[in-house]
N, C-alpha and C positions, 0 to 999 in steps of 0.2 A: 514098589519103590516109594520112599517117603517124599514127601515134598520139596525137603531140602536137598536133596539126591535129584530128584527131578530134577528140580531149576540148578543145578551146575552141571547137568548133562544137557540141555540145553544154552547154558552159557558157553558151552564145549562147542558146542555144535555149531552155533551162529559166530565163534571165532576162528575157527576150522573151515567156513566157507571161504569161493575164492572172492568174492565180491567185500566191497568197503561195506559199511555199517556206519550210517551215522549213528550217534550216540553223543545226545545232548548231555549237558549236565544240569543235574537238580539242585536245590539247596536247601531243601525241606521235602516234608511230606505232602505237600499241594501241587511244589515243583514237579515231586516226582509224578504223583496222581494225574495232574495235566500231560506230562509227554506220555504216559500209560495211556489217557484217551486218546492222544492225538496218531496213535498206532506206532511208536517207537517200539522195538523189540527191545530194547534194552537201554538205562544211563547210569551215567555214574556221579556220584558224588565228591564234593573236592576240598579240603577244607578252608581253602582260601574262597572259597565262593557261600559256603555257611557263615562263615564269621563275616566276609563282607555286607551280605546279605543282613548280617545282625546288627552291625555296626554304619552299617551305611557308607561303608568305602566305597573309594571312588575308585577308576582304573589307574594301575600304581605308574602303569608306560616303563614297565618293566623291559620291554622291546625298540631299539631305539627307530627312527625314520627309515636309516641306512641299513640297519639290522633288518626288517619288516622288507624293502625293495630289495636285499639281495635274497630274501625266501621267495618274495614273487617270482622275483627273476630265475630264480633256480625251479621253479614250482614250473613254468612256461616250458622249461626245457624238455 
């Protein structure tokens, strides 16, 4: 099996479990290299968090107060 073949038979695998997964996000190759040692099986990339990252954005509070407390709230249930 090639490499490439591997790791999306593994990616198969660890999404097919019954259990969560975290899975931080990277936004470079150091990002990623760090959660690779820190023992994450897997992250993903996201383009709002490269460009941020390039540009130095700050968090846009794309989510409002009310919006954030009725996902807690919902999340508790």
């Amino acid at each position: 099996m090639t490499g490439r073949l591997h790791k999306a038979a593994k990616l198969r695998q660890l999404l097919e479990a019954p259990e969560f997964i975290i899975m931080p996000c990277c936004y470079d190759g150091i990002s990623a290299k760090l959660i690779q040692q820190c023992g994450y099986p897997l992250t993903f990339m996201s383009g709002f968090a490269v460009s941020a990252a390039r540009t130095d954005a700050r968090d846009t509070h794309g989510l409002s107060e009310a919006e954030a407390s009725l996902l807690n709230l919902k999340a508790e249930l």
